[in-house]
C-alpha positions as CSV (number, residue, x, y, z in Angstrom):
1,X,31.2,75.8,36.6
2,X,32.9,78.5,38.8
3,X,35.6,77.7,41.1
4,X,35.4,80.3,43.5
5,X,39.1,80.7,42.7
6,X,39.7,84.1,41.9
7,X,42.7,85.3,39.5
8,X,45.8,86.3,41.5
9,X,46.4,90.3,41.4
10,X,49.9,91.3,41.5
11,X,50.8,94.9,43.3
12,X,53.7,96.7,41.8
13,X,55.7,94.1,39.9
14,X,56.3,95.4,35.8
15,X,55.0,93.9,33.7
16,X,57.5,91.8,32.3
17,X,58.3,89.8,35.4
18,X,54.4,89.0,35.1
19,X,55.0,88.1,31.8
20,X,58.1,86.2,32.9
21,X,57.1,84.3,36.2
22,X,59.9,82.0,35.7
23,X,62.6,84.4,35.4
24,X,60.7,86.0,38.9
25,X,60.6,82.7,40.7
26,X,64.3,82.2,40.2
27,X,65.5,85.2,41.5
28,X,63.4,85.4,45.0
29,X,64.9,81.7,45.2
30,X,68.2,83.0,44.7
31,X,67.2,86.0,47.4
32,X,65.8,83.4,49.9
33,X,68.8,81.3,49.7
34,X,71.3,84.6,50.6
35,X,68.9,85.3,53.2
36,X,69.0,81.8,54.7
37,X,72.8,81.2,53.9
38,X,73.7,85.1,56.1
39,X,71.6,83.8,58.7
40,X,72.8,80.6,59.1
41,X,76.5,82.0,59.3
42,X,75.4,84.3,61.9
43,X,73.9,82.1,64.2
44,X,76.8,79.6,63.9
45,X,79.1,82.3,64.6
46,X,77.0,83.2,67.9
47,X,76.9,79.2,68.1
48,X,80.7,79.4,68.3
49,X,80.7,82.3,70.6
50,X,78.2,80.9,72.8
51,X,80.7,77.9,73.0
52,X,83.9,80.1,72.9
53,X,82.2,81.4,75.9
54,X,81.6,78.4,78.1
55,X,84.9,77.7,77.8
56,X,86.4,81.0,78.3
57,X,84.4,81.0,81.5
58,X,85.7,77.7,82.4
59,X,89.4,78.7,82.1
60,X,90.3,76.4,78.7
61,X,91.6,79.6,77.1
62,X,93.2,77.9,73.9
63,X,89.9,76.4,73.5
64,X,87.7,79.7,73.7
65,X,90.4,81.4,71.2
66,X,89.3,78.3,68.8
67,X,85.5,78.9,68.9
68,X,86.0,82.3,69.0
69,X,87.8,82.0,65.7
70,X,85.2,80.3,64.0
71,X,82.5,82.5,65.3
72,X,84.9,85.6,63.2
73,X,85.2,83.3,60.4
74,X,81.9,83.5,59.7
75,X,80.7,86.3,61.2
76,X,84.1,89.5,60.6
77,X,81.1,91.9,62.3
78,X,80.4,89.9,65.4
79,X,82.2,92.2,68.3
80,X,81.5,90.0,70.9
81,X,83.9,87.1,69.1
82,X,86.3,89.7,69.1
83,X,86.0,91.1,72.8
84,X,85.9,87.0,74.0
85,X,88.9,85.9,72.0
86,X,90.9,89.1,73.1
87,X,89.8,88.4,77.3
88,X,91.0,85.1,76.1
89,X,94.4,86.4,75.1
90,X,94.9,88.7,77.7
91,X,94.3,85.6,80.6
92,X,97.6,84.0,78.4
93,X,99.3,87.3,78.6
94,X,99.4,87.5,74.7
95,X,99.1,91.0,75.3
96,X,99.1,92.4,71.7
97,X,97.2,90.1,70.4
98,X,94.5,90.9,73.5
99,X,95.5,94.7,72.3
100,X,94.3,93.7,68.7
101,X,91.0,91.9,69.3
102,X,89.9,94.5,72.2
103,X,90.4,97.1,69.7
104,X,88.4,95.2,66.7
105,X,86.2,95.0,69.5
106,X,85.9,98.5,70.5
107,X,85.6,99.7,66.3
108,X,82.9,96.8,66.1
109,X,81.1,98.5,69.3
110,X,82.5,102.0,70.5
111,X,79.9,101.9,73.7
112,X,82.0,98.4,74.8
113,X,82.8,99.9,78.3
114,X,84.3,96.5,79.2
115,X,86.5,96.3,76.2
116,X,88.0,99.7,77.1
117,X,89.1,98.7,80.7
118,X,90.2,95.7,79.4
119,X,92.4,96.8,76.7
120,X,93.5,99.0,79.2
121,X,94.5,96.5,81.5
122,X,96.1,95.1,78.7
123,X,98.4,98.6,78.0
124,X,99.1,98.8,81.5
125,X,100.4,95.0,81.5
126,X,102.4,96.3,78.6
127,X,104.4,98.8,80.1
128,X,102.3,101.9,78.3
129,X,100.6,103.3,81.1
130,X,99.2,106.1,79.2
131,X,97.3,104.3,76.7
132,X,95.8,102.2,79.7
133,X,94.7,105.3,81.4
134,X,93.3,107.4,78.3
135,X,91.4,103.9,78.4
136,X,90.2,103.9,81.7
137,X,89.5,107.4,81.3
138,X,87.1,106.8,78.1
139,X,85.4,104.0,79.9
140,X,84.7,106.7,82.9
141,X,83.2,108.9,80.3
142,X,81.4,106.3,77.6
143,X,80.1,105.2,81.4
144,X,77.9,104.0,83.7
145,X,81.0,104.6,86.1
146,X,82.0,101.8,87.9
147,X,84.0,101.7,91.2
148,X,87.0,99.1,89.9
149,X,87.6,101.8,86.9
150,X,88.5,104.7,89.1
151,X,90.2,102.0,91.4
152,X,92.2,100.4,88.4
153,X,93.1,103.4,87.3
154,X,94.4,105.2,90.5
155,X,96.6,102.3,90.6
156,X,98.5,103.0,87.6
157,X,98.3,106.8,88.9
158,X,100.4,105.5,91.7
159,X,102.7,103.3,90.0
160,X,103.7,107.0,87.7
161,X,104.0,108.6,91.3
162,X,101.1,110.7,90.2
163,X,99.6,110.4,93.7
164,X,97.2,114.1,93.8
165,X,95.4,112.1,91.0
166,X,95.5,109.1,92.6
167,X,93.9,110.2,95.6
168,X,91.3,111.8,93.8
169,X,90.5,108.3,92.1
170,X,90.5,106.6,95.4
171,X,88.2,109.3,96.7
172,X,85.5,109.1,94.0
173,X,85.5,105.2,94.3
174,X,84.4,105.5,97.9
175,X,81.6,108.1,97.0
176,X,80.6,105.2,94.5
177,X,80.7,102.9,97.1
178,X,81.5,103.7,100.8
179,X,81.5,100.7,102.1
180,X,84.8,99.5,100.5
181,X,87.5,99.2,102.9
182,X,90.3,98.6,100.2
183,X,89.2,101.9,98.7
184,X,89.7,103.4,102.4
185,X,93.2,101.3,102.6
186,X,94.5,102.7,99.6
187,X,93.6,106.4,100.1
188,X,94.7,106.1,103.7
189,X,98.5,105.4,103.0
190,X,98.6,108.5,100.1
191,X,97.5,110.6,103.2
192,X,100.3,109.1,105.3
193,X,102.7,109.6,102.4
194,X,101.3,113.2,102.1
195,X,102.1,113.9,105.8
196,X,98.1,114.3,106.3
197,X,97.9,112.3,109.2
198,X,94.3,113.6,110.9
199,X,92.7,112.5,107.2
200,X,94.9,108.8,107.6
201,X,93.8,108.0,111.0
202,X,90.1,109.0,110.2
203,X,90.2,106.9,107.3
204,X,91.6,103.8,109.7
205,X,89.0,104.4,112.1
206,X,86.4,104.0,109.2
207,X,88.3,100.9,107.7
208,X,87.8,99.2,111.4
209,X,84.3,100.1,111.8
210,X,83.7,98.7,107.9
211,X,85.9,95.5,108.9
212,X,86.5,95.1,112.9
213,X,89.0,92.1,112.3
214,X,91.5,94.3,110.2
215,X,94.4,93.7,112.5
216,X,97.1,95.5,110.6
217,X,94.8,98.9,110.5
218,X,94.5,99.0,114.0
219,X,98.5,98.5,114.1
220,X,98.7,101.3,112.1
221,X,96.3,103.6,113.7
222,X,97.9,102.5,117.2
223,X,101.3,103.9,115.8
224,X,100.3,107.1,114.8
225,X,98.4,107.3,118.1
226,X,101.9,106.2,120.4
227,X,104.0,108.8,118.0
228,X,101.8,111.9,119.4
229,X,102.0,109.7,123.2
230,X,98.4,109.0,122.9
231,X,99.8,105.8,124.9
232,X,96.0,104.2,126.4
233,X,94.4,104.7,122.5
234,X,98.0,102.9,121.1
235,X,97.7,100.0,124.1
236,X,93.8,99.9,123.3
237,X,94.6,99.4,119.1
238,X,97.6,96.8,119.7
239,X,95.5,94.7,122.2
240,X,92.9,94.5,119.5
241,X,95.0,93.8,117.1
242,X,96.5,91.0,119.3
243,X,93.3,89.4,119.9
244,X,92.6,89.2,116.6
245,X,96.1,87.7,115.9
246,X,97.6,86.4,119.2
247,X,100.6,84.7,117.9
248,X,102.0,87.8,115.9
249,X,105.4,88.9,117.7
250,X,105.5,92.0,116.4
251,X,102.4,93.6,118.1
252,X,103.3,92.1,121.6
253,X,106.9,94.4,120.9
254,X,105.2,97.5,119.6
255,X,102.6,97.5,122.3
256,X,105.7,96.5,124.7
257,X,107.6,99.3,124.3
258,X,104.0,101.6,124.3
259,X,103.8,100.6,127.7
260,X,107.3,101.2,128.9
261,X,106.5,104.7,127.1
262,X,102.9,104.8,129.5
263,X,105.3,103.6,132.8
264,X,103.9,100.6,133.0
265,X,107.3,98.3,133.1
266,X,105.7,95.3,134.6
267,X,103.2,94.8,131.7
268,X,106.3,95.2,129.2
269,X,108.0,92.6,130.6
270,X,105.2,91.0,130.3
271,X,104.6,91.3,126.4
272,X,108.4,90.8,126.1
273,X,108.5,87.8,127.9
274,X,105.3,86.5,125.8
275,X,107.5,87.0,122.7
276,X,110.6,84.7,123.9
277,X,107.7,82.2,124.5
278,X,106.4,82.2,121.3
279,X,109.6,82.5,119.5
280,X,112.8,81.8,122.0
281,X,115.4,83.1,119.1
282,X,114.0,86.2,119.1
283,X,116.5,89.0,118.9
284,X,114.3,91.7,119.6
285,X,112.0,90.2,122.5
286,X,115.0,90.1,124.5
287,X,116.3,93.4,124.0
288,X,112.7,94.8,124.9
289,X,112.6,93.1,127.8
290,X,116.0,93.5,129.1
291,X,115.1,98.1,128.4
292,X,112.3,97.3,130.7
293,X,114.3,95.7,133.3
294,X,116.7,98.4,132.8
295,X,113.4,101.1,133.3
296,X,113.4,99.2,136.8
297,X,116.7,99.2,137.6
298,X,117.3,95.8,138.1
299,X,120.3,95.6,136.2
300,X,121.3,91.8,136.5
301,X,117.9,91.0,134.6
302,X,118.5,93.6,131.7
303,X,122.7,92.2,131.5
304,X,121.3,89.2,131.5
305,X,118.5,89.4,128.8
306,X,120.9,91.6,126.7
307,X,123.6,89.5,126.6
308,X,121.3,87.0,125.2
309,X,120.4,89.7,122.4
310,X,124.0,90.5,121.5
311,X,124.1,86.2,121.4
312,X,121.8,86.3,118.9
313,X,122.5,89.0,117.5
314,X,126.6,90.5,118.1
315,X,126.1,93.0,115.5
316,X,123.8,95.3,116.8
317,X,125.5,98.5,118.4
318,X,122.4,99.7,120.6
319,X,123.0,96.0,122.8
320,X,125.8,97.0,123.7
321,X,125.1,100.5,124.3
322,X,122.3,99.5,126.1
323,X,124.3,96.9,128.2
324,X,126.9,99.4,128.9
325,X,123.8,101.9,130.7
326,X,123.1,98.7,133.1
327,X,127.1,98.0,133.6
328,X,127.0,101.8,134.8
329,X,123.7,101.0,136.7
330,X,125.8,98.2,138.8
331,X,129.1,100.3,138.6
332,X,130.8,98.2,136.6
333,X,132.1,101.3,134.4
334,X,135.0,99.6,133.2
335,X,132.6,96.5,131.6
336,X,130.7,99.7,130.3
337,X,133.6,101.4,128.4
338,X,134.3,97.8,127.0
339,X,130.9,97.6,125.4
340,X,130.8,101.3,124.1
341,X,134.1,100.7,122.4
342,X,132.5,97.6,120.9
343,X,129.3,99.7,119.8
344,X,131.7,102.2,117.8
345,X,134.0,99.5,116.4
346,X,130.4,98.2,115.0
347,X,129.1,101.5,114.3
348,X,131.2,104.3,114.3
349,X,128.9,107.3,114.0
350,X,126.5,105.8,116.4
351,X,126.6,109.4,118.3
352,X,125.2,108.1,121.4
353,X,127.9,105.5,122.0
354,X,130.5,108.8,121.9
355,X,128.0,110.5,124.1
356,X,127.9,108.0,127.0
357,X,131.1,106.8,127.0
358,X,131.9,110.8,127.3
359,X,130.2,110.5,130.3
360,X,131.9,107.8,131.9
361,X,135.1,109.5,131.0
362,X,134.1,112.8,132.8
363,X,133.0,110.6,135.9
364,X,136.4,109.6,136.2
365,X,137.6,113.0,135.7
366,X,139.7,111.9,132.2
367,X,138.5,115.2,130.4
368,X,140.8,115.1,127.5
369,X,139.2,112.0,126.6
370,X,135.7,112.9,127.3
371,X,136.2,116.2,124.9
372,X,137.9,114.3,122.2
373,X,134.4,111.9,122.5
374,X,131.9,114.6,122.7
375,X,134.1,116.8,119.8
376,X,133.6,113.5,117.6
377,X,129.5,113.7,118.8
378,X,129.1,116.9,118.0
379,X,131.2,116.2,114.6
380,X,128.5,113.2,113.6
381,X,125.6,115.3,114.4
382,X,126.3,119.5,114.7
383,X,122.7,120.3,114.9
384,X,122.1,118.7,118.5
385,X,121.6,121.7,120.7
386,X,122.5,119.4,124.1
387,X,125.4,117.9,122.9
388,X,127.0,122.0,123.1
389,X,125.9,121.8,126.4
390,X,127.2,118.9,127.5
391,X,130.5,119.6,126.1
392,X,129.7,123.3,127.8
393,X,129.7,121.4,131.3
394,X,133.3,119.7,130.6
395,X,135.2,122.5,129.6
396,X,133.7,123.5,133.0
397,X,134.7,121.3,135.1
398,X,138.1,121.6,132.6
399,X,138.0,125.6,133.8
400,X,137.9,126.6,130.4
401,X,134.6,128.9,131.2
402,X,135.0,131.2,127.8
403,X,134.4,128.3,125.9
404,X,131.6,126.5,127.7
405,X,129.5,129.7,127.7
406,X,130.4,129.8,124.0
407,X,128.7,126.2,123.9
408,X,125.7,127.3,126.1
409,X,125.2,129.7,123.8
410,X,125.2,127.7,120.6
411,X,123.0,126.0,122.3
412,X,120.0,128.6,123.0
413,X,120.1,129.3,118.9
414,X,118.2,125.7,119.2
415,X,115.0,127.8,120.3
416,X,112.7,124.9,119.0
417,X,113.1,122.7,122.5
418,X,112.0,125.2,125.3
419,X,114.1,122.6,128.1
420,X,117.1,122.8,125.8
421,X,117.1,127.0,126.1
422,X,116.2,127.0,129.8
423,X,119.0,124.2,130.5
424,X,121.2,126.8,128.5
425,X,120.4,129.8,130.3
426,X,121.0,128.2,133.8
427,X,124.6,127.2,132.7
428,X,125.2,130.7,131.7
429,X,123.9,132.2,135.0
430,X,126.2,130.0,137.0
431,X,129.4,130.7,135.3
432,X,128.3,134.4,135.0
433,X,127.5,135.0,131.7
């Protein structure tokens, strides 16, 4: 009686294995059990990476370069072992061996992007700041860019004083992304360092509007603004930056002396006086104040408030010089040389201390003293076209008129200060040269 069972046909097998089922039997079991055995390696081995990467991520390093081990053991092709036990290294600082793995890595899987700014990372860590940027540089290329490529390596541009290529860098990560201040930050102080201040303060301004509470930028863009006497916009960027930090001393002095620059002496003492609130040791709160008393000419204030500077400070020359001014402003001249002679003893090239105390000398009509001061000015510092003239004016009042209109005239070869050559001229006119 029929079956329905039909006989099995076999497609392409010879003959003999037909013949031979047994012998055909034992070798797909054999093939089978390869198959299943290289499959069950693998996925241990991503098992293991899996794991080596949970605790990778949760910072047990020694325990990630365990899993990652095993997943290499028995898997040698698996790059991602390789790139997780090498990030593992490089958190330890085991540089070479992160070097090692990253590489393995990078062989395993040239298009790795992350491998390449890692192991770069790695070389720069390492001292060989050429191998991390070739690194950095084939991530750029093997791509998609990223910003903290062209970021990370402009850094190690700087720190090789390569700064053209550094600035380049910091340029094309804000084109990437132009809303990252640091980016702006960075590139701003190459500009300063290149003397390209228009491009610095534009990048400030763009740091501030990106991130209004950035105190220090508007410090810095207030400086440059009180160098070129742009005194309201310097006031306008410290105040700012006050608000946003009210207890930092140092803007309350800087916008201090911006306002004794502007004229306005009563809000110096003001910011000055703020200072020795906040901090009543401060050296440099006093001295301020004490120049913006001096501004106003009240003379005890500023001996008073600089004798508290040179208290805390008996070192610093300019006190004293700066006492001596309000001494003279009293006419206590002989108080006045005492503190200039101090102020050289402390500094003795300080030309300003010669200068002044030159001054006093010719006001008491000691010339030979005031010419041996101004000879040892002029000595310090040959190049100041108004120190000829004032030594022009006491070999005047010494009658020695050949040589102060041979002064006068050293004096006009400083053409770059118009005041300076018209001053000059004048002299010459009135002893008739």
């Amino acid at each position: 009686m029929a079956t329905g069972l039909k006989r099995p046909v076999h497609y392409g097998l010879p003959a003999r294995f037909i013949a031979n089922r047994s012998i055909l039997y034992g070798h797909l079991v054999l093939i089978l059990l390869a198959l299943v055995g290289a499959a069950s390696c693998k996925g241990l081995a991503e098992n293991y990476a899996a794991i080596g990467n949970t605790e990778y991520q949760n910072r047990n390093y020694d325990k990630a370069i365990s899993y990652f081990t095993k997943a290499i053991r028995d898997d040698p092709g698996l790059s991602e072992a390789y790139y997780g036990r090498g990030m593992a290294y490089l958190q330890q600082r085991l540089y070479e061996q992160a070097i090692s793995d990253l590489s393995k890595a990078i062989e395993l899987n040239p298009q790795n992007v992350s491998a390449y700014i890692n192991r770069g990372l790695a070389y720069r860590a390492s001292g060989k700041s050429d191998l991390a940027i070739a690194d950095l540089s084939k991530a750029i290329k093997v791509g998609p860019a990223d910003v903290s490529m062209y970021i990370d390596r402009a850094t190690i541009y700087l720190a090789q004083n390569e700064n053209d290529k550094a600035l380049a860098d910091f340029t094309k990560a804000i084109e990437l992304n132009p809303r990252d201040a640091s980016s702006y930050r960075s590139r701003s102080q190459l500009y300063l360092a290149k003397g390209q201040i228009e491009q610095a303060v534009s990048d400030f301004s763009r740091i501030i509007e990106l991130d209004p509470k950035d105190g220090a930028t508007r410090f810095s863009r207030g400086r440059i603004y009180a160098e070129r006497g742009q005194y309201d916009k310097a006031i306008t960027d410290f105040s700012k930056a006050i608000e946003i930090t009210p207890k930092d001393v140092s803007l309350y002095n800087i916008r201090g002396y911006a306002y004794i620059s502007n004229g306005r002496l009563d809000l110096a003492v003001a910011d000055f006086t703020r200072i020795v609130q906040l901090d009543p040791k401060n050296e440099a709160g006093y001295y301020g104040r004490a120049s913006a008393y001096l501004g106003q000419n009240q003379y005890d204030k500023a001996i008073a408030d600089f004798s508290k500077a040179i208290e805390l400070n008996p070192k610093n020359a300019w006190s004293y010089i700066r006492r001596s001014a309000a001494y003279r402003g009293r006419n206590l001249s002989d108080q006045a040389l005492a503190d200039l002679k101090t102020a050289i003893q402390i500094d003795p090239k300080n030309v300003a201390a010669y200068y002044n105390r030159a001054s006093i000398y010719s006001e008491r009509l000691d010339y030979s003293r005031a010419l041996a001061d101004i000879n040892r000015a002029i000595e310090i510092n040959p190049d100041n076209g108004w120190l000829h003239v004032s030594r022009g004016n006491i070999y005047i009042d010494m009658g020695q008129t050949t040589s102060a209109a041979t002064d006068f005239r050293m004096a006009l070869g400083f053409s770059g200060d118009p005041a300076l050559v018209q001053t000059a001229q004048n002299r010459l006119r009135v002893i008739g040269y």
